[in-house]
N, C-alpha and C positions, 0 to 999 in steps of 0.2 A: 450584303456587303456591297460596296460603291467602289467603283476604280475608275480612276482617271486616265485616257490613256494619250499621249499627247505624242501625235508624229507631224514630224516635217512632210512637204509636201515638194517632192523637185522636183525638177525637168528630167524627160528622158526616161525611156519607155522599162529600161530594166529596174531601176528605183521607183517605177510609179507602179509595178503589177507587184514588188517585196511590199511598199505599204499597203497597196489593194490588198493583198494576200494575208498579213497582218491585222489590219481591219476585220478582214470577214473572219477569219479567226478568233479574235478580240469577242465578238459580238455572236457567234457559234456556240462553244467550249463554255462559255461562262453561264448560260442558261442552264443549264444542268445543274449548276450547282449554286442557281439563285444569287448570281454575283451582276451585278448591274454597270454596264460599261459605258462611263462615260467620252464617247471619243471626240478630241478635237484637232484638225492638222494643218499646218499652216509652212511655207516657208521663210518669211520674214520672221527674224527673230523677235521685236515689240508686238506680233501678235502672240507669239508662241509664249511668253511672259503674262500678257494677259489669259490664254488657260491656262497655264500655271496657279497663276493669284485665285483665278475661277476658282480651279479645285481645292487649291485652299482655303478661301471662304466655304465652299461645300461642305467642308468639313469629311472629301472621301477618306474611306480606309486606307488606302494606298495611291500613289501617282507609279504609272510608265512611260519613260519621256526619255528622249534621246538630249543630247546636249550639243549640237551644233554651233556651239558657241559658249564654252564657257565660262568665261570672264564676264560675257553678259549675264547670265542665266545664272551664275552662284548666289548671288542673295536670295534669292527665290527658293533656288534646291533648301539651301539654308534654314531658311523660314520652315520650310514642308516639314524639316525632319522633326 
């Protein structure tokens, strides 16, 4: 199984050690049970659309992705489901 996991990336050291921590979790947990994590994180939102589209051409089983911006980011989600 293929998962996508797509996080922001911001400023400031309590938000940057929640996604470090999520990350190495992400990429831990999931080897046990043969699930392959694709992760990408970005804070600009036109990059964070383009892994979106990524994992959707991939064709992964699932996406995990935060939505910092939703008006930008719903055709996307959209498309995923």
């Amino acid at each position: 199984m293929d998962v996508g996991l797509i996080c922001p990336r911001r400023k400031g050291a309590a938000s940057h050690a929640f996604w470090t921590q999520i990350q190495t979790g992400g990429q831990e947990a999931p080897a046990k049970d043969n699930v392959e994590l694709r992760y990408a994180g970005s804070g600009q939102i036109p990059e964070q659309a383009t892994f979106i589209q990524n994992a959707i051409d991939s064709q992964v089983d699932g996406i995990i992705m935060t939505l910092p911006d939703p008006d930008a980011l719903r055709p996307l989600v959209h498309k995923a489901l």
